[in-house]
C-alpha positions, 0 to 999 in steps of 0.5 A: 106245063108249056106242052100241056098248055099247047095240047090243049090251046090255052095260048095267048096271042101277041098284039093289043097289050101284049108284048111278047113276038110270039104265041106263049101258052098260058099255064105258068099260073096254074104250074104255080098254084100246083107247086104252092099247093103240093108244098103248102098241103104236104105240110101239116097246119091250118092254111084254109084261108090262103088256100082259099085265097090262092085258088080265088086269085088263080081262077080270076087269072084263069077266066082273065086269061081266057076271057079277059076280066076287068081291071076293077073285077080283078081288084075286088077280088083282090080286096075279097082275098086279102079280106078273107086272109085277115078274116080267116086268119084270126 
């Protein structure tokens, strides 16, 4: 995914908090959301709930990534997954 990721510009760009030396492109999350999916929908059963979950905290990642998301966001979306893991999973 680190080509894809430099074809299209979803880099980020050491400085500030960051500490990589160089720019380093942004798809390692949604390389591992693709391959949670393909093994996770490939098997039979019910996963909504974390299906839903995953997508949920891989887009917050996402707009983060690009956008920058506030650390309290990002921990209500946290607690709204985890909500909707024990809601869903009942």
């Amino acid at each position: 995914m680190r080509i894809p990721g430099l074809i299209i510009g979803l880099l980020d760009y050491p400085g500030g908090r960051k500490r990589h030396a160089a720019v380093v492109p942004l798809t390692g999350g949604p390389a591992m959301l693709l391959l949670y999916l393909l093994f996770q929908v490939l098997r039979s059963g019910r996963y909504e709930g974390l299906l839903t979950g995953a997508l949920l905290l891989a887009l917050t990642g996402f707009v983060d990534d690009l956008h920058g998301v506030p650390v309290w966001t990002r921990l209500m979306v946290e607690a709204l997954v985890v909500t909707l893991l024990n809601v869903w999973g009942t």
